[in-house]
Backbone as CSV, one residue per row, in Angstrom:
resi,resn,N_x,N_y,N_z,CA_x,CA_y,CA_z,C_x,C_y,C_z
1,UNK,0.852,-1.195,0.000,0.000,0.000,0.000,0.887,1.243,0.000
2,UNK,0.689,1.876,-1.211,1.387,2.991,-0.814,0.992,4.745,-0.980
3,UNK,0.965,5.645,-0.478,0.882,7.081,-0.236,0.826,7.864,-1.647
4,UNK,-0.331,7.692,-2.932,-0.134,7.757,-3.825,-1.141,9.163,-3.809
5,UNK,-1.186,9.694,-2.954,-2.319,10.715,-3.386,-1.721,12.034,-2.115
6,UNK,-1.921,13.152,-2.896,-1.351,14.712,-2.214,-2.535,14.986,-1.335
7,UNK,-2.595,15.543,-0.527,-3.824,17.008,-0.206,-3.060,17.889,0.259
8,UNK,-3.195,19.112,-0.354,-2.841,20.222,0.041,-3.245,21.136,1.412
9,UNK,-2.808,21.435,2.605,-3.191,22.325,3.215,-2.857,23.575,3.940
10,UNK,-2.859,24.343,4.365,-2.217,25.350,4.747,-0.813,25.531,3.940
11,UNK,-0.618,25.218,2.954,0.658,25.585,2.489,1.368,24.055,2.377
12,UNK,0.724,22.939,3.382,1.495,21.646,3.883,1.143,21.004,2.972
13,UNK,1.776,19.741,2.316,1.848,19.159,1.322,1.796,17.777,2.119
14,UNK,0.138,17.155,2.131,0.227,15.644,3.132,0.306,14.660,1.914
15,UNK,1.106,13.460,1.836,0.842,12.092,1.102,-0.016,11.582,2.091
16,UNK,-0.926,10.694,1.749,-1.912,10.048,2.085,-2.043,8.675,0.868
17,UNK,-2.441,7.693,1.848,-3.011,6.330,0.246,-4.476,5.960,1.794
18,UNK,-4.996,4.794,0.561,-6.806,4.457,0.854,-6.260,3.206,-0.050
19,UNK,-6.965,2.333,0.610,-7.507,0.602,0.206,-8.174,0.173,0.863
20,UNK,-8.986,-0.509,-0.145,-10.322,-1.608,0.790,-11.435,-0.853,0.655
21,UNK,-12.424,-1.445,1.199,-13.615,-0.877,1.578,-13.911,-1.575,2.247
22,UNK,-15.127,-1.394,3.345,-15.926,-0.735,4.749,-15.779,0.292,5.482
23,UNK,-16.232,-0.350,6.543,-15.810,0.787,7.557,-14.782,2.015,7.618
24,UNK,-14.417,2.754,7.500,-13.574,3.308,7.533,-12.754,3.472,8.767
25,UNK,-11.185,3.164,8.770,-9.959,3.426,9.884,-8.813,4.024,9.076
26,UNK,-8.416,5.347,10.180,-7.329,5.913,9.682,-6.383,5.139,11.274
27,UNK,-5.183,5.280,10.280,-3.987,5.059,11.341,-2.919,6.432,11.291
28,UNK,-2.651,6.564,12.600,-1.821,7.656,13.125,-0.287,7.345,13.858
29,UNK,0.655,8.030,12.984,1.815,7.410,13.438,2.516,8.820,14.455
30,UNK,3.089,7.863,15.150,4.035,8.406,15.754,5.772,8.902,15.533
31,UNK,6.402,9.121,16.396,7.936,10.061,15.909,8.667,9.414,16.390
32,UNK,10.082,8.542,15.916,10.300,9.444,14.356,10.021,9.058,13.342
33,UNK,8.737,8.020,13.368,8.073,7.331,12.378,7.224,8.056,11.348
34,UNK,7.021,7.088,10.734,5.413,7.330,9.478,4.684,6.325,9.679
35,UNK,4.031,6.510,8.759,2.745,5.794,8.182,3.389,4.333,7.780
36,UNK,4.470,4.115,7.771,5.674,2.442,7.298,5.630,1.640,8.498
37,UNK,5.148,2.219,9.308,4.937,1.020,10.662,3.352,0.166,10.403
38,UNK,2.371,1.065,9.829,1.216,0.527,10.210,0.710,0.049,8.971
39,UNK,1.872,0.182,7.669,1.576,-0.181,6.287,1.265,-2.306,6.462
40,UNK,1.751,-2.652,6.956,1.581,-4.121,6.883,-0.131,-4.305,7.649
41,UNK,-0.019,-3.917,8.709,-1.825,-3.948,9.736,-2.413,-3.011,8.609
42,UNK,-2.693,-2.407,7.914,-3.472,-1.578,7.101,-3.357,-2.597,5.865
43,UNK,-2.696,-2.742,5.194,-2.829,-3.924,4.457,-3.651,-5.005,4.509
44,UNK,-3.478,-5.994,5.619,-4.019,-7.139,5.727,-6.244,-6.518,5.997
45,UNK,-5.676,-5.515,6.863,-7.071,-5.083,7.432,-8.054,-4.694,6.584
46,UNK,-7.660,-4.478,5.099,-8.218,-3.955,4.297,-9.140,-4.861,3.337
47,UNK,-8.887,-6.058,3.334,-10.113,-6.988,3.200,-11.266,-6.599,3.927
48,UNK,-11.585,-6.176,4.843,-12.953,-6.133,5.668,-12.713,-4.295,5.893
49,UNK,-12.290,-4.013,5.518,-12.497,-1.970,5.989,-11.604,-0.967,4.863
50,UNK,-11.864,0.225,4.853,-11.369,0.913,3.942,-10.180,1.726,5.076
51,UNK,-8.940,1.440,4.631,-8.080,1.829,5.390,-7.750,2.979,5.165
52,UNK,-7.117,3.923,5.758,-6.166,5.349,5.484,-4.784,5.394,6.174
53,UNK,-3.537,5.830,5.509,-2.510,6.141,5.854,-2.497,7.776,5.652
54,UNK,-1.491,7.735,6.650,-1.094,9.455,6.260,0.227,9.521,7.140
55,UNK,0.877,10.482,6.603,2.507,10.909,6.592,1.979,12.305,7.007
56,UNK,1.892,12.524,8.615,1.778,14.054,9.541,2.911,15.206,8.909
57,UNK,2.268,16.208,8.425,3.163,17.410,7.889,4.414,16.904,8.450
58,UNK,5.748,17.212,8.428,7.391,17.235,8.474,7.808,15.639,8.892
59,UNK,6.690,14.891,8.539,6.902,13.981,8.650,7.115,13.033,7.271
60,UNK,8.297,11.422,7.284,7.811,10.650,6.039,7.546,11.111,4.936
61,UNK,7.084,11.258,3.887,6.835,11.724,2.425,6.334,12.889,2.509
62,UNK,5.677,13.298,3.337,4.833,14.828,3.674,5.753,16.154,3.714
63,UNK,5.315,17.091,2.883,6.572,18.304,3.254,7.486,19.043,4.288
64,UNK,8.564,19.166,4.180,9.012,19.509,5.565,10.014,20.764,5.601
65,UNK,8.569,21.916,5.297,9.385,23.214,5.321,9.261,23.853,6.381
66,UNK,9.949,24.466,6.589,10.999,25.122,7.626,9.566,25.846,8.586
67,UNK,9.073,26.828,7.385,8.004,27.750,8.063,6.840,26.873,8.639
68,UNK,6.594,25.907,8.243,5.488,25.037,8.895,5.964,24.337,10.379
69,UNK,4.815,25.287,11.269,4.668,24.246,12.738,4.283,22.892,12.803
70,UNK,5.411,22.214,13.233,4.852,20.387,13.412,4.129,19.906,14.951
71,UNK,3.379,20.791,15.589,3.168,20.811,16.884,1.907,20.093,17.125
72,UNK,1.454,19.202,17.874,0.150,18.943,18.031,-0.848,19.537,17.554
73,UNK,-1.028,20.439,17.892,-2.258,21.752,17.519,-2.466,21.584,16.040
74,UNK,-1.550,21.729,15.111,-1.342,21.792,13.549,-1.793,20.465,13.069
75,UNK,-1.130,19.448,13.874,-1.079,18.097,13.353,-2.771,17.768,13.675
76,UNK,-3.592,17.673,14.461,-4.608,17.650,14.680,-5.604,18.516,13.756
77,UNK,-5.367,19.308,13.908,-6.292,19.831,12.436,-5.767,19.751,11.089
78,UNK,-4.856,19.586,10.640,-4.406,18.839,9.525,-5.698,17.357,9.657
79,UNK,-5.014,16.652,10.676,-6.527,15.554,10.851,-7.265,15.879,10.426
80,UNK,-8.469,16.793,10.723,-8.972,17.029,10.978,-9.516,17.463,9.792
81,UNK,-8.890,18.586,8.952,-9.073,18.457,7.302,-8.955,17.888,6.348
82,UNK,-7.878,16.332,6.583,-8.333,15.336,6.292,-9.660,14.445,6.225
83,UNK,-10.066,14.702,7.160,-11.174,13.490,7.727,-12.285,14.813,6.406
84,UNK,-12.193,15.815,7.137,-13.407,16.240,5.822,-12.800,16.243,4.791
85,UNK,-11.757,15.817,4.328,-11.349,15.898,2.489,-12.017,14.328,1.981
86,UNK,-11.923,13.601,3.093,-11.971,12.086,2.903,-13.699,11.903,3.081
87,UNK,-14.335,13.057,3.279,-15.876,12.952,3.532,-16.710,11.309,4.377
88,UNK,-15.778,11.570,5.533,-15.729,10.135,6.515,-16.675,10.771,7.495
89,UNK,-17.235,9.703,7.872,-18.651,9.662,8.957,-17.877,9.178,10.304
90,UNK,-17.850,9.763,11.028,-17.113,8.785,12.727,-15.855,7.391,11.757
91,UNK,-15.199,7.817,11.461,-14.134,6.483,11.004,-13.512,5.871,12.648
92,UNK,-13.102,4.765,12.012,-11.729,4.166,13.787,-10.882,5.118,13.667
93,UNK,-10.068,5.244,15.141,-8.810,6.135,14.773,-8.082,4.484,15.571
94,UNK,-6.349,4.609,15.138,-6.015,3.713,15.067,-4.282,4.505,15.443
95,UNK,-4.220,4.991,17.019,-2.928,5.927,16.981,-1.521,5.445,17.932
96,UNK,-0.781,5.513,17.108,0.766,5.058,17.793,1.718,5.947,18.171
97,UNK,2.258,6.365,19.591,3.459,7.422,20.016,2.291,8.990,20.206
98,UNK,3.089,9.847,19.412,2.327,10.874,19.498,1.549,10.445,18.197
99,UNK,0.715,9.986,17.492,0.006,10.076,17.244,-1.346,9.841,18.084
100,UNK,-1.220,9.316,18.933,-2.120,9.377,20.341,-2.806,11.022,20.632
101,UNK,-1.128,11.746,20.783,-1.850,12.912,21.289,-2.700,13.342,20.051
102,UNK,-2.400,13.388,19.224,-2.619,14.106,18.083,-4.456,13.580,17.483
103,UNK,-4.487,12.117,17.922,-5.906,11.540,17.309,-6.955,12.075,18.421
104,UNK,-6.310,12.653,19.879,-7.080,12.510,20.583,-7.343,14.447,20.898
105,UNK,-6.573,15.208,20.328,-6.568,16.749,19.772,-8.096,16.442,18.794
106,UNK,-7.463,15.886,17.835,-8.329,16.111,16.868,-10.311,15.750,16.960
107,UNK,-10.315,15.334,17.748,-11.390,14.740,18.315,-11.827,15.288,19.539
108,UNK,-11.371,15.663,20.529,-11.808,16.490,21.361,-11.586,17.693,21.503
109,UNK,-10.543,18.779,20.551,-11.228,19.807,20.416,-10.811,20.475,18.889
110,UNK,-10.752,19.775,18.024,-11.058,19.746,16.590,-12.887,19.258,16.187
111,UNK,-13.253,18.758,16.900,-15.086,17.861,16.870,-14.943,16.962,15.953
112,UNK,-13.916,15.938,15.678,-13.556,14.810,14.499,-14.494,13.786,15.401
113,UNK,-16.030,13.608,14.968,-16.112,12.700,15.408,-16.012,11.213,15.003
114,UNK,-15.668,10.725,16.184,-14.884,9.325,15.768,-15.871,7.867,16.131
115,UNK,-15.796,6.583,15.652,-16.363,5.692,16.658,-15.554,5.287,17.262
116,UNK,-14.486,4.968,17.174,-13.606,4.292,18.646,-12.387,4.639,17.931
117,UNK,-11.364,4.525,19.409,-10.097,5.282,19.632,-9.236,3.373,20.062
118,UNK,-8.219,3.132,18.818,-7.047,2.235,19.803,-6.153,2.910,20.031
119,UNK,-5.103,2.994,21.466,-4.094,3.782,21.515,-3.023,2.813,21.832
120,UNK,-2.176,2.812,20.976,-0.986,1.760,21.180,0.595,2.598,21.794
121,UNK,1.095,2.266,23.071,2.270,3.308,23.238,2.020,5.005,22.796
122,UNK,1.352,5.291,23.377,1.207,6.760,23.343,1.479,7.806,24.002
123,UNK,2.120,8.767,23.607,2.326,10.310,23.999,0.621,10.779,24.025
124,UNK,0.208,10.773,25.592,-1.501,11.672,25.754,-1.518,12.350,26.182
125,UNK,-0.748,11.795,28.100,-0.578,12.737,29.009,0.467,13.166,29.388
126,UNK,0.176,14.368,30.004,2.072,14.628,31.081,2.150,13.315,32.055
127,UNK,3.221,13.557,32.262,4.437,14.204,31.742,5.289,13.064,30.417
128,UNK,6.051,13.791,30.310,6.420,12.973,28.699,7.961,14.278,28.489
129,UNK,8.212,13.187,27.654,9.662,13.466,26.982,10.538,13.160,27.309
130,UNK,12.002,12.666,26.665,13.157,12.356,27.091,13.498,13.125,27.622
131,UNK,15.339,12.618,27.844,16.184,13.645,28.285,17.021,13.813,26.561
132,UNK,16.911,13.289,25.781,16.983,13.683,24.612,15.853,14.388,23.996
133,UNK,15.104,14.769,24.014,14.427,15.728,23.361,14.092,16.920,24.274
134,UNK,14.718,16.431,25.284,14.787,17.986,26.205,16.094,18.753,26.058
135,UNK,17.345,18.063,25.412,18.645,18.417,25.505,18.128,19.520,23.742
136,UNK,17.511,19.139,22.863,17.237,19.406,21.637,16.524,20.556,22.067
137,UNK,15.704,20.579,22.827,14.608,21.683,23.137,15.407,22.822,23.479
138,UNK,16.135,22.537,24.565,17.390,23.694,25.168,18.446,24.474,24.085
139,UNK,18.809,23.481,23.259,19.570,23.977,22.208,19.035,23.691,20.948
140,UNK,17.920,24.697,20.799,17.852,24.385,19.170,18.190,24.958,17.888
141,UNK,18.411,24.422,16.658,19.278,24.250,16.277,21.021,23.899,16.203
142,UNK,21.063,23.688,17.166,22.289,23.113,17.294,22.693,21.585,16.823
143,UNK,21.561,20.831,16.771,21.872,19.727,15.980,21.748,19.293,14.537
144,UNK,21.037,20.622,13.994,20.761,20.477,12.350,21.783,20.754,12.094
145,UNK,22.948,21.029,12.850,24.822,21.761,12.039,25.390,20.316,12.196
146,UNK,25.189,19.137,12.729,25.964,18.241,12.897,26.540,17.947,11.912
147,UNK,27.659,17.126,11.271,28.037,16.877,9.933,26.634,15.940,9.952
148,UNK,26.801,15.344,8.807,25.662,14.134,8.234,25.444,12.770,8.576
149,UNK,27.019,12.690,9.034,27.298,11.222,9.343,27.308,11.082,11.235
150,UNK,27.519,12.098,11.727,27.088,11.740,12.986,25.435,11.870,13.722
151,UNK,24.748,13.312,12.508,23.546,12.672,12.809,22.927,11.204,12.346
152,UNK,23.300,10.826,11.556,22.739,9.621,11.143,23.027,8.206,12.126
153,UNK,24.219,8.571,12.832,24.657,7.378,14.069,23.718,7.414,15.062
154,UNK,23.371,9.065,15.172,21.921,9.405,16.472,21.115,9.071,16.436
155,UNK,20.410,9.170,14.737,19.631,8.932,14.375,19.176,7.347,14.367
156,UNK,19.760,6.459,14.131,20.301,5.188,14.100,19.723,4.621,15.426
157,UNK,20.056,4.985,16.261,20.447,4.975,17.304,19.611,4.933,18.714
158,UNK,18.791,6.019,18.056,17.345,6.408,18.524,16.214,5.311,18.141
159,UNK,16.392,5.785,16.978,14.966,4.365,16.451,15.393,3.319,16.673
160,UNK,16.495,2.519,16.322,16.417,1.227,17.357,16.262,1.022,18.708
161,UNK,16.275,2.354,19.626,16.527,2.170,21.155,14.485,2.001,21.246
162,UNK,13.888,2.539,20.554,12.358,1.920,20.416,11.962,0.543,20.006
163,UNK,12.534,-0.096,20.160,12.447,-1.457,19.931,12.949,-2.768,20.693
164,UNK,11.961,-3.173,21.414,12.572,-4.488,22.306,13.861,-5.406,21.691
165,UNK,13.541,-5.873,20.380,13.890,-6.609,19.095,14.503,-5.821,18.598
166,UNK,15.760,-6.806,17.543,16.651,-5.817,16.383,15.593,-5.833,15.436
167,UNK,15.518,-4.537,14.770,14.835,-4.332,13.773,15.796,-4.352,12.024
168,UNK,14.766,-5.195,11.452,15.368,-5.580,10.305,15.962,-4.795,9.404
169,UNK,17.155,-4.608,9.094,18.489,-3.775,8.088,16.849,-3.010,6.985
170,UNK,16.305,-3.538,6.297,15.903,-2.529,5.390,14.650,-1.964,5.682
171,UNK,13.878,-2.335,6.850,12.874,-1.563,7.619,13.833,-0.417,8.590
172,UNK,14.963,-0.621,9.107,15.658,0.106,9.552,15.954,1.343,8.361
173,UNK,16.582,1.087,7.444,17.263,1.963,6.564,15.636,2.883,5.754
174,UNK,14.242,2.112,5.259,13.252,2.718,5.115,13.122,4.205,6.451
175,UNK,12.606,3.936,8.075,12.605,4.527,8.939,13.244,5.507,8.755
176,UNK,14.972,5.433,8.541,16.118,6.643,8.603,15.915,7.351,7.543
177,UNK,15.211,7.164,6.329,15.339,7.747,5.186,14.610,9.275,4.767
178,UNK,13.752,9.608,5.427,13.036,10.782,5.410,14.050,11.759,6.723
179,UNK,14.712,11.225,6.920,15.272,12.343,8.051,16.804,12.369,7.496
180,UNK,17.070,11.810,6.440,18.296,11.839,6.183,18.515,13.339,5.105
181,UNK,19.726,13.458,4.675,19.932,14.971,3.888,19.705,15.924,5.076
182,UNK,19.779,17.254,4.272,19.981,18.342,5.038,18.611,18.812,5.293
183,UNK,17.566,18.591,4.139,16.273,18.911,4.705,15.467,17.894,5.483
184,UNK,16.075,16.389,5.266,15.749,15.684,6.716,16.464,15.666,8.048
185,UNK,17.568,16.143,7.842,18.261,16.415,9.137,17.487,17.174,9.887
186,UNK,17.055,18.614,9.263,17.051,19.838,9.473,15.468,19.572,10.178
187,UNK,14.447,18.703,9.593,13.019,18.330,9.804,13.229,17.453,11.152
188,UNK,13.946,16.916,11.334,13.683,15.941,12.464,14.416,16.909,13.859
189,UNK,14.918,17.448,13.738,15.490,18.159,15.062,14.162,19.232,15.605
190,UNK,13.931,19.745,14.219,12.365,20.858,13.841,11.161,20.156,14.936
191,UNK,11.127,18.925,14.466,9.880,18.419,15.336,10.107,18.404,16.264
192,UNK,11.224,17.812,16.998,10.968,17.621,18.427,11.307,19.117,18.765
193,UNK,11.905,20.433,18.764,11.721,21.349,19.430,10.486,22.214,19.057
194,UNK,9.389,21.302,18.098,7.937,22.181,18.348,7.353,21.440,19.326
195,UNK,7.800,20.151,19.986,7.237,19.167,20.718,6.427,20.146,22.233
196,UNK,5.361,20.021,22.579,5.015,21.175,23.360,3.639,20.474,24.428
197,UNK,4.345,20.423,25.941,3.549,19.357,26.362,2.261,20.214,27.179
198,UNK,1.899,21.139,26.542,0.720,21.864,26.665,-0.657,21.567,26.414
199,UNK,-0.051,21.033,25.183,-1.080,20.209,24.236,-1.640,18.875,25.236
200,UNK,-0.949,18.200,25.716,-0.782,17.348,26.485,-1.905,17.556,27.895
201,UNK,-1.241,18.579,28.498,-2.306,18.855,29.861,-3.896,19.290,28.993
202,UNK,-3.680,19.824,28.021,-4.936,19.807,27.421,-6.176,18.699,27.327
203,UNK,-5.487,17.919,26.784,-6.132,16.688,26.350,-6.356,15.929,27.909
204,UNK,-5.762,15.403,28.382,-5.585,14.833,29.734,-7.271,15.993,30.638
205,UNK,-7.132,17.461,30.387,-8.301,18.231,31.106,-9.234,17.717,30.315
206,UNK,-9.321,17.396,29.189,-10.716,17.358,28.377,-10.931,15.961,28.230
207,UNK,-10.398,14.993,29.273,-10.584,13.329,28.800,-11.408,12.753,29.448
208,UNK,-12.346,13.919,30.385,-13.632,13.083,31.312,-14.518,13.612,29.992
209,UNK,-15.009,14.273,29.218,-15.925,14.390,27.799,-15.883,13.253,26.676
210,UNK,-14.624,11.986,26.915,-14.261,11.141,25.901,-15.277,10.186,25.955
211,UNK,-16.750,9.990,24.916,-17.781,9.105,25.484,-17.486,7.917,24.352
212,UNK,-16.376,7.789,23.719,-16.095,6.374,22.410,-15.274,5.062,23.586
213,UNK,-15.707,4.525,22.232,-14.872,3.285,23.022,-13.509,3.159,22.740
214,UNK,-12.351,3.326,23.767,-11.127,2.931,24.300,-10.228,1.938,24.166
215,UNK,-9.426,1.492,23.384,-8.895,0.314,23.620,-7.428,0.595,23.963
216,UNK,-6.424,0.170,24.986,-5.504,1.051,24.957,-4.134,-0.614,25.282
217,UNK,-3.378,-0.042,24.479,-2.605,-1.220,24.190,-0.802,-0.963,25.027
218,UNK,-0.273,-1.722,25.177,1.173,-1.029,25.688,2.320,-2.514,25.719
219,UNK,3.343,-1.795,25.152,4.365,-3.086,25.191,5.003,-2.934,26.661
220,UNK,5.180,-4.585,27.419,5.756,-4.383,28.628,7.239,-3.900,28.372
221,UNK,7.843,-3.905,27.865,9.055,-3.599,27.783,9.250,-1.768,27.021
222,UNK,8.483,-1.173,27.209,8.734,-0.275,26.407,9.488,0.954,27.620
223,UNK,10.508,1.844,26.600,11.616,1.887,27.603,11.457,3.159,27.362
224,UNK,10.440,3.919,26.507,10.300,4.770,26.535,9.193,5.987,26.902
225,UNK,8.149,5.344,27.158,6.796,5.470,27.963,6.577,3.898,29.126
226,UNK,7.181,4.508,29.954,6.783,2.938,30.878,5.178,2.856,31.160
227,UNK,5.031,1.832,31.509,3.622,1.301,31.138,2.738,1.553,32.102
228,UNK,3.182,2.051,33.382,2.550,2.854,34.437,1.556,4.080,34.011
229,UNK,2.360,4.818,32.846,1.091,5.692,32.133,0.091,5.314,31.429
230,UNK,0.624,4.079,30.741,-0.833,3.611,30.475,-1.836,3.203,31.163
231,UNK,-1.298,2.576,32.552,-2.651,2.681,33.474,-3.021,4.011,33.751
232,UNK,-2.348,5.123,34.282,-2.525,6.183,34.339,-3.567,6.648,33.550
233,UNK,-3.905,6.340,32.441,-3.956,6.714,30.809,-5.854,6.302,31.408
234,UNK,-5.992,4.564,31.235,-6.537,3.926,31.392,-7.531,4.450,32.710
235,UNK,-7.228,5.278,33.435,-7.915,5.687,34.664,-8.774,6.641,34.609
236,UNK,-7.918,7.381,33.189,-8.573,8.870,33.162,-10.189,8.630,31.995
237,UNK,-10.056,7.791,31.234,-10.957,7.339,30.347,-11.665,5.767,30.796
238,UNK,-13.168,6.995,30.726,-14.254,6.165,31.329,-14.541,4.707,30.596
239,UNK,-14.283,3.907,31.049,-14.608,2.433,29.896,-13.373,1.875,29.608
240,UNK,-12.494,2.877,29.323,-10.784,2.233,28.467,-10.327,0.585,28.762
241,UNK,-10.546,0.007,28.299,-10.032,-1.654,28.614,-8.162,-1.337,28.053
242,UNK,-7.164,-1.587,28.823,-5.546,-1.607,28.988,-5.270,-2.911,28.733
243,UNK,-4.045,-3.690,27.543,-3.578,-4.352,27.414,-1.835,-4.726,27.494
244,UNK,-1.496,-5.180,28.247,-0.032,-4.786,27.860,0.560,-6.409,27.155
245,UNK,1.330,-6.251,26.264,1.935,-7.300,25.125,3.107,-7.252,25.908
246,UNK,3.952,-8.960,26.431,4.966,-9.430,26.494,5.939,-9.400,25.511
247,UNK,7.493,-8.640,25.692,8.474,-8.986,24.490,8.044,-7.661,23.650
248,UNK,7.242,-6.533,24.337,7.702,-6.001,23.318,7.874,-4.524,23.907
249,UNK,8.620,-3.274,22.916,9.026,-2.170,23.394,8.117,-1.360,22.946
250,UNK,8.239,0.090,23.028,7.679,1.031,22.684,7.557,0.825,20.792
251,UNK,8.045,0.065,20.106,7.559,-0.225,18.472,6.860,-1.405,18.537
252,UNK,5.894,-1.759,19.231,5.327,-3.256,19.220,4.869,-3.465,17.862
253,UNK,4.997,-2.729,17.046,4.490,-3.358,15.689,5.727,-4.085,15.021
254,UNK,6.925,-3.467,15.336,7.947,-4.292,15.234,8.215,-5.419,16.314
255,UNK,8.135,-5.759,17.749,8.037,-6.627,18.279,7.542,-7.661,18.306
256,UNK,6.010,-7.127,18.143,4.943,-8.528,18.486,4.066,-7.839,17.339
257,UNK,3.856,-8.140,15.993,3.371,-8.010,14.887,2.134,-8.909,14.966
258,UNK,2.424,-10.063,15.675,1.150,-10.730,15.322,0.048,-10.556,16.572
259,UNK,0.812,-10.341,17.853,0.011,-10.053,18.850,-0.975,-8.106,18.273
260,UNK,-0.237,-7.371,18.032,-0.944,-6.320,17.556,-2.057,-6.334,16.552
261,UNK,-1.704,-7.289,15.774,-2.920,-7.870,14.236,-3.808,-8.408,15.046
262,UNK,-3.782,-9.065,15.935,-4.894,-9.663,16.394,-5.453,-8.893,17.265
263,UNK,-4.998,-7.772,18.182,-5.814,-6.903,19.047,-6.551,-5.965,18.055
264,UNK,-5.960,-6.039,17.108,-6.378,-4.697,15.895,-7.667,-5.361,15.316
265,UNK,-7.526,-6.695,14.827,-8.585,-7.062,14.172,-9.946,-7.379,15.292
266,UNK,-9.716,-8.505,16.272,-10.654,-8.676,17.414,-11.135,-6.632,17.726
267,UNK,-10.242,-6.148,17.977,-11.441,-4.042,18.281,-11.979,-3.933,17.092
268,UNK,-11.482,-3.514,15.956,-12.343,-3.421,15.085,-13.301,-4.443,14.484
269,UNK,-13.736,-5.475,14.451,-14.357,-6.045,14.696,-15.832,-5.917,15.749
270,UNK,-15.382,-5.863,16.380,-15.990,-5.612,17.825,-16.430,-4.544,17.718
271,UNK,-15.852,-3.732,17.403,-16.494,-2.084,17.558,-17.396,-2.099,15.824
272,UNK,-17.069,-2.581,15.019,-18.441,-2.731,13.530,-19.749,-3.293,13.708
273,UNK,-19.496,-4.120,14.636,-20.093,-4.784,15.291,-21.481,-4.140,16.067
274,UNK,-20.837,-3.239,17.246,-21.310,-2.667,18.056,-22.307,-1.099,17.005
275,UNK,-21.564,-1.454,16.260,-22.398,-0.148,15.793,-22.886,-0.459,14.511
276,UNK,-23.312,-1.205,13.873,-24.155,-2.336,13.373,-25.647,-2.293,14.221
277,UNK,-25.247,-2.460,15.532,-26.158,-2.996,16.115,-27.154,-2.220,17.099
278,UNK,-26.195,-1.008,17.034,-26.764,0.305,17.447,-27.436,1.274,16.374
């Protein structure tokens, strides 16, 4: 499946692709990912539903100019003008990392209404962030001057440290490839110092109004959101059923691929189901 179609917005240039038909589910990726994590589960899923990918402004295939904010706020209504370009009725949202925060912006105070929310390893609530993307925050720009070859060791470096499991040489080298060059160098340092955990206490105030159904997923091993927030997570949203997957890290789609296909297919399912019948 691949990202064969533009929409233009604010100036932002999104790739987006669609396969299948039913129901409609968009999937939401997280950083420093794309839409290449959830291309295999969007694939298979697309026998029984009409899937959506999308590549978040400065993200993956999507444009990544300088003057464009990559901040929650943006990224959510970007959603958000998606969902009306795509003339979708309540679709699944289907969100990984910060795409969490971002599906759950767009829906509670964008009005995307949705029928159900999965949240797999997600950026929702405070507190959040490394001590690497706080060292970036303090000095920014200072790492878009690196030569090329030592960001790319960081870079390297980073996305595998999201992963319980070695991740495979050319899913690895796909991942690094939108952040590589000077205008991917320059894009990936960009995002994390628009990273802004405001957005964050936001969502977290507005999550007793969340009346969809919840499914909230978490790898035990994930080393980068420990899994304590997902109960956390799980407390604040009325209904939320919490799963946590053995063996795997904060990329469980790279970990446990088949344990995720099957939580993905059993919710959606379940939730077509439910509203079928409602």
């Amino acid at each position: 499946m691949k990202l064969e179609h533009t929409h233009v917005w604010r100036g932002r240039e999104i790739a987006w692709g669609v396969a299948g038909s039913g129901p409609a589910v968009i999937f939401c990726h997280g950083t420093p990912f794309s839409s290449l994590v959830w291309r295999p589960f969007a694939e298979a899923l697309s026998q029984n539903f009409t899937v959506y990918l999308w590549d978040m402004p400065g993200f993956g295939l999507s444009s990544k100019k300088a003057e464009h904010s990559v901040d929650f706020g943006s990224q959510a209504a970007a959603l958000a003008n998606l969902v009306e370009h795509w003339q979708l009725e309540r679709p699944h949202l289907v969100a990984h990392d910060i795409g969490g925060a971002v599906a759950l912006r767009a829906h509670l105070v964008e009005g995307v209404e949705i029928a159900s929310l999965l949240l797999l390893d997600v950026v929702a609530i405070p507190p959040s962030g490394s001590p690497f993307f706080k060292f970036v925050q303090e000095h920014p720009g200072l790492l878009g001057q690196l030569p090329a070859y030592i960001h790319s060791a960081i870079l390297r470096a980073y996305i595998e440290n999201a992963s319980h499991r070695p991740i495979a040489g050319e899913l690895l080298r796909q991942l690094m490839e939108p952040w590589l060059g000077d205008e991917g160098q320059q894009a990936f340092y960009r995002q994390i110092a628009d990273y802004d955990e405001q957005y964050l206490r936001e969502n977290e105030a507005r999550m007793e109004s969340l009346r969809v159904p919840v499914r909230i997923i978490w790898g035990e091993e994930d080393g980068w959101i420990p899994r304590e927030r997902g109960y956390r997570l799980e407390s604040l949203v009325s209904g939320a059923e919490l799963l946590t997957i053995p063996g795997a890290g904060h990329l469980a789609q790279v970990d446990a691929p088949i344990a995720v296909m099957s939580e993905l297919q059993t919710w959606l399912h379940r939730q077509t189901a439910r509203r079928i019948q409602s």
